[in-house]
C-alpha positions as CSV (number, residue, x, y, z in Angstrom):
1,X,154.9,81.2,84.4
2,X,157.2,81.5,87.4
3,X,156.5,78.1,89.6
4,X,156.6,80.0,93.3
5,X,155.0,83.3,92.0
6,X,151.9,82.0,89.6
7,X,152.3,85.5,87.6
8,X,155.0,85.6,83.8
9,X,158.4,86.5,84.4
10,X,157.3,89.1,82.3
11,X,155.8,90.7,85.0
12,X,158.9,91.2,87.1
13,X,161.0,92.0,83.9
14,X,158.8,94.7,84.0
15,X,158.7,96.1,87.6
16,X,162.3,95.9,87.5
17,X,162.8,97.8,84.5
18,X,160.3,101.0,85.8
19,X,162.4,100.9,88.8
20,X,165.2,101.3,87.0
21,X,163.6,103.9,85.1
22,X,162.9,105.8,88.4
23,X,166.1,106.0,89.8
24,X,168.5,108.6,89.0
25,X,171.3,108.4,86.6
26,X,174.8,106.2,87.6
27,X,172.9,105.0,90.6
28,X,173.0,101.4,92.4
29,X,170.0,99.8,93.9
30,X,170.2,96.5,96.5
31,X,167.6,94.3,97.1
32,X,168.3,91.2,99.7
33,X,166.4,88.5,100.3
34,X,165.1,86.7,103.6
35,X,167.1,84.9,105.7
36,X,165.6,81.1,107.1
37,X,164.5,81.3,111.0
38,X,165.2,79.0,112.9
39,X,162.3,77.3,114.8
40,X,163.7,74.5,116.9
41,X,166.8,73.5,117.1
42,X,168.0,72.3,113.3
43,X,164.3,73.2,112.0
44,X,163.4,76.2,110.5
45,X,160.3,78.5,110.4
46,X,158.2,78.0,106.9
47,X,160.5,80.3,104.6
48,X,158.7,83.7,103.7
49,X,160.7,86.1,101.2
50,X,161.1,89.3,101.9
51,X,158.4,91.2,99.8
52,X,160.5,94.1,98.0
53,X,162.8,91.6,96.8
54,X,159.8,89.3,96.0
55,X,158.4,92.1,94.2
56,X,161.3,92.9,92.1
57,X,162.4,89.1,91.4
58,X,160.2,86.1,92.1
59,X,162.9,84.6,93.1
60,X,161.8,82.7,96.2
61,X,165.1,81.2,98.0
62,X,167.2,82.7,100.8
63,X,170.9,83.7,100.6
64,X,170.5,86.1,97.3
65,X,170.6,89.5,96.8
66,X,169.6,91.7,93.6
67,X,171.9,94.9,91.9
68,X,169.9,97.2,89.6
69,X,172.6,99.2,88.2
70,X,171.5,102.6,86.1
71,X,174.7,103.2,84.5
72,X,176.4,102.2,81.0
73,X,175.9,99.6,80.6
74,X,172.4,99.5,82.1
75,X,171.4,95.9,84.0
76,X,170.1,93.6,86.7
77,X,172.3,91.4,88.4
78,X,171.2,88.6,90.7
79,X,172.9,87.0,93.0
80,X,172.2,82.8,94.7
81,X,172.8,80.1,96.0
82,X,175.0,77.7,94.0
83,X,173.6,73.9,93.2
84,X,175.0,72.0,95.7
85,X,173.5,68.0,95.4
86,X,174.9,67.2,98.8
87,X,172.9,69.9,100.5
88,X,170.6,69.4,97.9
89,X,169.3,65.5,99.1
90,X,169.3,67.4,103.4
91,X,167.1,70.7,102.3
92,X,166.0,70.6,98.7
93,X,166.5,71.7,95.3
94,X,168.2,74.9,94.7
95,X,167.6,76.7,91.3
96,X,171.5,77.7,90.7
97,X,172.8,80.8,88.6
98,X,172.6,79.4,85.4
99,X,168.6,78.2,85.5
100,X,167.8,81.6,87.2
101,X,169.2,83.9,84.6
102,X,166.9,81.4,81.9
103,X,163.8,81.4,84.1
104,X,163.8,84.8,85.8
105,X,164.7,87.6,83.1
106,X,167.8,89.1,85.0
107,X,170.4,90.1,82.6
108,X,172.8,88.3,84.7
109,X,172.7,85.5,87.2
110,X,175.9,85.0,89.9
111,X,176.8,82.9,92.9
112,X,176.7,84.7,96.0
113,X,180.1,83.4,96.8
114,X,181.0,86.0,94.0
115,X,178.7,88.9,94.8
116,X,181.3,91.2,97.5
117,X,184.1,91.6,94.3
118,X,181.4,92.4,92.0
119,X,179.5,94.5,94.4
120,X,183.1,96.6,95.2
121,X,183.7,96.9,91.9
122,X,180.4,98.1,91.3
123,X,180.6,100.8,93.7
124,X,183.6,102.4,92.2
125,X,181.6,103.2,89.5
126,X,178.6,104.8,90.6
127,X,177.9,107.9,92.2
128,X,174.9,107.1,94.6
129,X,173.8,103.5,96.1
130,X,170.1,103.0,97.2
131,X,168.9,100.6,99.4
132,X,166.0,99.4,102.2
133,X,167.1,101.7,105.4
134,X,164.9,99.1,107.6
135,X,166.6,95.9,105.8
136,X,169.9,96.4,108.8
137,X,171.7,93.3,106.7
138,X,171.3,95.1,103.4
139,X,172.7,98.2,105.2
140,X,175.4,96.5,107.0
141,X,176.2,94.7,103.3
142,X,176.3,99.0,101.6
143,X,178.7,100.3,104.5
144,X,181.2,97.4,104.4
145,X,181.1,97.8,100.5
146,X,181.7,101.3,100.9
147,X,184.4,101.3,103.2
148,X,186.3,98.8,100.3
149,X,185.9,101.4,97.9
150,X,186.9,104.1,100.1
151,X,190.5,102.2,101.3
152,X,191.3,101.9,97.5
153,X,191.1,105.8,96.9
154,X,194.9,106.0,96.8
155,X,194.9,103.8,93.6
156,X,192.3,105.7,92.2
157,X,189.4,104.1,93.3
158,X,186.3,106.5,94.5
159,X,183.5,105.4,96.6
160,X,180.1,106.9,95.7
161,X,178.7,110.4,97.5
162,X,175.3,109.4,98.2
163,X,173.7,106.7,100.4
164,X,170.0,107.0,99.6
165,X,166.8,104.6,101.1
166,X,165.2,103.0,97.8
167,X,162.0,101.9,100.2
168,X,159.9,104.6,99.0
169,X,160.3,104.5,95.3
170,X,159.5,100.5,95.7
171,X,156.5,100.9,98.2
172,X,154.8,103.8,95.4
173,X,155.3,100.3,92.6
174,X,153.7,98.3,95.2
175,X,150.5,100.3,96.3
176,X,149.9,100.4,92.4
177,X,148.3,96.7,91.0
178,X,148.8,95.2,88.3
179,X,145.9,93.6,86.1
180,X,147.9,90.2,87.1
181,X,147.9,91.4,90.8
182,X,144.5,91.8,90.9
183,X,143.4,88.6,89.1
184,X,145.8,87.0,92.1
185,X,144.0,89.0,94.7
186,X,140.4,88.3,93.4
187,X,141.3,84.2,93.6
188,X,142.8,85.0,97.1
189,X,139.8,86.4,98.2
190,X,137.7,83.7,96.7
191,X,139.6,80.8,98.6
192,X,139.4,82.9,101.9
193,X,135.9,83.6,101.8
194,X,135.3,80.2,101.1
195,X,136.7,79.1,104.4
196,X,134.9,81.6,106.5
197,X,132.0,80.0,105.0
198,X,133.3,76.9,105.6
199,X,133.9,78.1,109.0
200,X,130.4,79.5,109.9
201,X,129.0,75.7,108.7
202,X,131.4,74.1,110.8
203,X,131.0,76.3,114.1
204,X,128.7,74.9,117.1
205,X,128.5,75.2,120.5
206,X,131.4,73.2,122.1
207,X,133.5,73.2,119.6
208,X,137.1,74.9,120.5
209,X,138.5,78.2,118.4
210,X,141.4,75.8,117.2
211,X,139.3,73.2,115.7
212,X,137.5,75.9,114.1
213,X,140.9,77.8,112.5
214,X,141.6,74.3,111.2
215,X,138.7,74.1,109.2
216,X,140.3,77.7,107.5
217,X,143.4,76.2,107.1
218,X,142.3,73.1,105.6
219,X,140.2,75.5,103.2
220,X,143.1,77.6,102.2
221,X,145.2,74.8,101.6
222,X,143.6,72.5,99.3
223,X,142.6,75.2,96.9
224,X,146.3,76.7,96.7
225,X,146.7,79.3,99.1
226,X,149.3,76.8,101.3
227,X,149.7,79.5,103.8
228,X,147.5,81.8,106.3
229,X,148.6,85.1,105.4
230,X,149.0,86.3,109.2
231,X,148.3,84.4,112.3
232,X,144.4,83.8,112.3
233,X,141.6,85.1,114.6
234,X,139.1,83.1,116.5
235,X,137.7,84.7,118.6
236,X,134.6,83.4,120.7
237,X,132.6,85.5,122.8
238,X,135.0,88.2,125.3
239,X,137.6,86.8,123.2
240,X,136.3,89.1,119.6
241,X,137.6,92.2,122.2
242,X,141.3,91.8,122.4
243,X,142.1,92.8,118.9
244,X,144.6,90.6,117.9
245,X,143.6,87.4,119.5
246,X,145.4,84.6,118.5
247,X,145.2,82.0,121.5
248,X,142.6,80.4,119.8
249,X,142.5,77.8,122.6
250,X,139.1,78.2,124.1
251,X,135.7,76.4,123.8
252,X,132.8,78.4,122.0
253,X,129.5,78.9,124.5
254,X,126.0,79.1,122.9
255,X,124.6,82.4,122.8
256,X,128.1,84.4,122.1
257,X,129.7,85.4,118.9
258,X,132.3,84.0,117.3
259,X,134.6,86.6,115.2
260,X,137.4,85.1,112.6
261,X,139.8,87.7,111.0
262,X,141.6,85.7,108.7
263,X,143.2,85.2,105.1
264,X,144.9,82.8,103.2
265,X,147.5,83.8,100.8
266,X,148.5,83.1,97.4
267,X,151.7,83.2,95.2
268,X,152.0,85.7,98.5
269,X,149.6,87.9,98.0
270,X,147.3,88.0,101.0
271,X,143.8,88.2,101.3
272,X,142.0,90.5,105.3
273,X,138.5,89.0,105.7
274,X,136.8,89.5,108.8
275,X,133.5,87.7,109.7
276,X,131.5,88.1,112.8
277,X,128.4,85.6,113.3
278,X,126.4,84.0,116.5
279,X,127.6,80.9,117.4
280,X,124.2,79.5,117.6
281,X,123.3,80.3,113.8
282,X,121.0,82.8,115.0
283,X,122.0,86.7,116.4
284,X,120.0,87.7,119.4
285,X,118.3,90.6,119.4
286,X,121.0,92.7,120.9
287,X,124.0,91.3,118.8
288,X,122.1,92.1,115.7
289,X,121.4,95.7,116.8
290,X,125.3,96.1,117.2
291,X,126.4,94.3,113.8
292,X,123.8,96.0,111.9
293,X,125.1,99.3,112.5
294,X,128.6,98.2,112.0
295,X,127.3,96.9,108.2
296,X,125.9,99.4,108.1
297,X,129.0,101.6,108.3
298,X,131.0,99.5,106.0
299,X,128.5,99.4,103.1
300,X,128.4,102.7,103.8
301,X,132.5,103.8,103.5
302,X,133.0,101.2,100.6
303,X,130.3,103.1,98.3
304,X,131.9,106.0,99.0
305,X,135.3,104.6,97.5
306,X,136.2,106.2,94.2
307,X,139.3,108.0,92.8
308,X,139.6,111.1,94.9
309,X,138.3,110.2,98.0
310,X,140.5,109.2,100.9
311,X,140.5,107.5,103.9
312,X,140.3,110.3,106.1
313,X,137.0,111.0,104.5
314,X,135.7,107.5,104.9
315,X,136.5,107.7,108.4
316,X,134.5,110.5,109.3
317,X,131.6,108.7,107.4
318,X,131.8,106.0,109.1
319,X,132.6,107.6,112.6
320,X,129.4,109.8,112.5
321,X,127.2,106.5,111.8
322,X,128.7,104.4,114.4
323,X,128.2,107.4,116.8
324,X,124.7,108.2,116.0
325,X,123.8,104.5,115.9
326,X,125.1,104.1,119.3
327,X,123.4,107.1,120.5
328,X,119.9,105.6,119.0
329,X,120.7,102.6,121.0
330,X,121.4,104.4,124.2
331,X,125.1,102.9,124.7
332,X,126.7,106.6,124.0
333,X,124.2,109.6,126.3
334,X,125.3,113.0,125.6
335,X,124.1,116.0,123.2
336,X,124.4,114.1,120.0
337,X,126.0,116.8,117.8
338,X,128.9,117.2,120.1
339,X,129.2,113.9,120.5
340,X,129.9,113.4,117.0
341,X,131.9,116.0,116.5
342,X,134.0,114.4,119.6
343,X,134.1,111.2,117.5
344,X,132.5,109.6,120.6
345,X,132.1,106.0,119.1
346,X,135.8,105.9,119.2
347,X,135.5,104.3,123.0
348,X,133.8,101.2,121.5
349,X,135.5,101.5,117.9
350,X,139.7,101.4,118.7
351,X,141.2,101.1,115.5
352,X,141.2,102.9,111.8
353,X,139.1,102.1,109.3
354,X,141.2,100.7,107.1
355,X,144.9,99.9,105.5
356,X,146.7,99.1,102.1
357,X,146.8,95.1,101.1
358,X,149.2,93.5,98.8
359,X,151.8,91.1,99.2
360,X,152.3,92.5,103.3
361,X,148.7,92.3,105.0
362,X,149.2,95.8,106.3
363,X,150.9,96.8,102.7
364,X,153.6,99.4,102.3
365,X,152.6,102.8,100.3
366,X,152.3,106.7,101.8
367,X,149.1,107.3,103.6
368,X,149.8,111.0,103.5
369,X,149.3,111.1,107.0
370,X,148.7,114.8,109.1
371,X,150.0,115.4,112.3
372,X,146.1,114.3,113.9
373,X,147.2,111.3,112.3
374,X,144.3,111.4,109.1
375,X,144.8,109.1,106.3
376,X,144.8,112.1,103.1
377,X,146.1,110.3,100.4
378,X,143.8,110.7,97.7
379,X,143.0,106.9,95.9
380,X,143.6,106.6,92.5
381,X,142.9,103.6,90.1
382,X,144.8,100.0,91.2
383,X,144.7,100.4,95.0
384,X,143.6,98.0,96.6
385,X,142.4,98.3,100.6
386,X,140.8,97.0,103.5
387,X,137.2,98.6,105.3
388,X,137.1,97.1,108.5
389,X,134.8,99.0,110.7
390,X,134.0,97.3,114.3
391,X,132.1,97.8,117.8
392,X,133.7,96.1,120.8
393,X,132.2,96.1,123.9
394,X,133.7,94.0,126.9
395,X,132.6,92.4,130.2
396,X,132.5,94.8,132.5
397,X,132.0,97.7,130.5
398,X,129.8,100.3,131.7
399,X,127.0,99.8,129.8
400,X,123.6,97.7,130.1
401,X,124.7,94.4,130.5
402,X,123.1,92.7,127.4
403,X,125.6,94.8,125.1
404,X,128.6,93.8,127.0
405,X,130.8,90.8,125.9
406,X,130.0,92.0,122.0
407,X,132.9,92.4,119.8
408,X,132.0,92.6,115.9
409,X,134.4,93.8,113.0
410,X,133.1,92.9,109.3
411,X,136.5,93.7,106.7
412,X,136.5,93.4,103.2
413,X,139.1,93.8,100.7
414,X,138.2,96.6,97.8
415,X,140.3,97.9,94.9
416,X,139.4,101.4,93.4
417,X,139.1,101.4,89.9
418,X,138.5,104.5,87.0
419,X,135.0,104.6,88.0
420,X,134.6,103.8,91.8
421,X,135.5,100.5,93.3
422,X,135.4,96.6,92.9
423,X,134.9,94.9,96.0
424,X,136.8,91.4,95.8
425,X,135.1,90.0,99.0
426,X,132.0,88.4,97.4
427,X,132.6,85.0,98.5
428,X,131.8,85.5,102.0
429,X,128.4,86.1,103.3
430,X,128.1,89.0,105.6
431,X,124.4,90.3,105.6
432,X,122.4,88.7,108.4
433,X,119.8,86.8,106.7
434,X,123.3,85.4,104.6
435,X,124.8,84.1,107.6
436,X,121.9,82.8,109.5
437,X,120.6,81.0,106.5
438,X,124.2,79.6,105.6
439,X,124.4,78.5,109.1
440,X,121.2,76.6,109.1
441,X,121.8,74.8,106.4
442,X,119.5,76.2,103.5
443,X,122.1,78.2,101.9
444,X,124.7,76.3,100.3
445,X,128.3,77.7,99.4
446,X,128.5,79.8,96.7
């Protein structure tokens, strides 16, 4: 078992070799890691790999870069930081060539010091080099390379033909889980819905959002997952209607909802939850006619997930509930069938439905997208996604006054399997009589 990833180096042995097996004959593919950020001064930002070369390596340290080469003979090549116990005592342990050739399966292991000769030579003996078009240091690293190779053609050297972006063939390995992926996931989404329900118990009038996100945090941290996987929400009240609401910095009211959107993650795999409950401990009336219908919604799209289906379709589902529902209630007026054919709930529901989850939050992989922007790819077994249906209404909006201020989103992660779909959110209660009981104290955590 890796000691930063938590899955066999088997695994990545594996993933590297299927990517080799995908790409074309007398080919070169370059993977970089991260670089550190700095924060402050001499302090950096908690390191965070970059996730295709996490994918393909484990390897967890800046300053390295990875060479699949598909020629004769065949073979991965990583490069790394050498040890260094000077730097070593300042910024901690490096793992060195010679223990990351033992401990992560590459068939060789090579400072970095020594990676543009190799790299050169490399290139004079392959006809097309792949690599991450986005990833501008990778790039920069590929056209410096090839400019070597190309200065030496007068001694017979010959620089490759093709320059081709690798991103693709990584991000279709990616969508696809792994049993050990999924056994990751499932614990991710354990821990995280554990703090939302640690959350929920901890929220009271008067309380601030931040003191409520630290309650997450704390959650997250003590059962493994170290790190949030994005920046949480905590959103009381007018707050749940800026989407991506990350001030955290005000106090709650009594009577308002509070909505958290957050995730820890694990061996960097993230967990998406979304929870929105009163406050109080107990919805009014009017904020349990709006979160209904959004449950509503989402139960509906995720039993509707099975190999086949797509996102587009979910969509629709859950548009033409949400629309009716807020025609029942009186928010949306109109003729109700044009309505829904208009997709008239979009004014109060501003976002899609959904989006891939992996190791990135919003997780790489073709949606097989159409030019009105529907989602058509159909799922197949090992996909794992987010349904995050919501309602927001603002102050100020023109509607009856007791629905403004109302923003509710309910997300849970769900992977499709052979036969339908495993939801992996189970930890965290979402059905009213759930949350009000949890809140009041007769529930306890499950």
């Amino acid at each position: 078992m890796l000691k930063h990833s938590l899955l066999p180096v088997e695994e990545f042995t594996a993933r590297r070799q299927t990517m080799l097996d995908a790409m074309p004959e007398n080919s070169l593919a370059i993977i970089s890691a991260a670089h550190e950020v700095t924060r402050s001064n001499d302090t950096e930002y908690p390191f965070c790999q970059n996730k295709n070369f996490y994918y393909l390596t484990g390897f967890n340290e800046p300053e390295a870069v990875l060479l699949l080469v598909k020629s004769t003979p065949q073979k991965s090549v990583l490069f790394c930081r050498d040890k260094d116990p000077e730097m070593e005592v300042w910024h901690g342990r490096r793992i060195g060539p010679e223990l990351a050739k033992q401990e992560f399966g590459v068939d060789e292991a090579l400072s970095i010091d020594e990676l543009d000769d190799y790299a050169v030579d490399c290139f004079a003996q392959v006809s097309m080099v792949m690599c991450c078009f986005d990833d501008n240091d990778t790039m920069a690293l590929a056209t410096d390379w090839l400019a070597q190779v190309s200065a030496k053609s007068r001694i017979g050297k010959k620089a490759p033909v093709n320059l081709t972006n690798c991103a693709e063939l990584i991000h279709e390995l990616r969508l696809h889980k792994s049993e050990r992926e999924i056994a990751l996931m499932r614990k991710a989404n354990v821990i995280s819905g554990h703090a939302h329900q640690r959350a929920m118990k901890a929220t009271a009038p008067d309380k601030f959002e931040y003191q409520i996100e630290a309650e997450l945090l704390h959650e997250f941290a003590v059962n493994g997952a170290r790190h949030a996987a994005y920046n949480s929400i905590v959103a009381g009240g007018d707050n749940a209607n800026i989407l991506h609401y990350t001030d955290n910095n005000e106090a709650l009211i009594d009577g308002d909802l509070l909505l958290i959107d957050a995730g820890g993650e694990l061996a960097g795999y993230a967990a998406d939850i979304t929870r929105t409950f009163p406050v109080s401990g107990k919805f009014s009336e009017p904020q349990k006619a709006i979160y209904q219908l959004v449950l509503d919604a989402q139960n509906a799209a995720i039993a509707a997930i099975e190999p086949g289906n797509t996102l587009a379709s979910l969509n629709d589902l859950v548009c033409d509930m949400l629309t009716k529902g807020l025609y029942e209630l009186g928010i949306l007026t109109g003729d109700l069938t044009e309505l829904i054919e208009e997709k008239a709930c979009k004014q109060y529901f501003i976002h899609g439905l959904g989006h891939w989850l992996g190791l990135d939050v919003h997780d790489v992989g073709d949606y097989h997208a159409n030019e009105k922007r529907q989602q058509l790819r159909p799922f197949t077994a090992g996909m794992v996604m987010t349904i995050e249906p919501g309602i927001y209404i603002p102050k100020g909006a023109d509607v009856d006054e007791k629905w403004q201020g109302i923003g509710v989103r309910i997300e849970d992660n769900v992977l499709v399997t052979e036969t339908g779909y495993e939801n992996l959110t189970v930890s965290a209660p979402k059905s009213i009589a759930e949350i009000e009981a949890l809140m009041s104290g007769v529930a306890k955590t499950v």
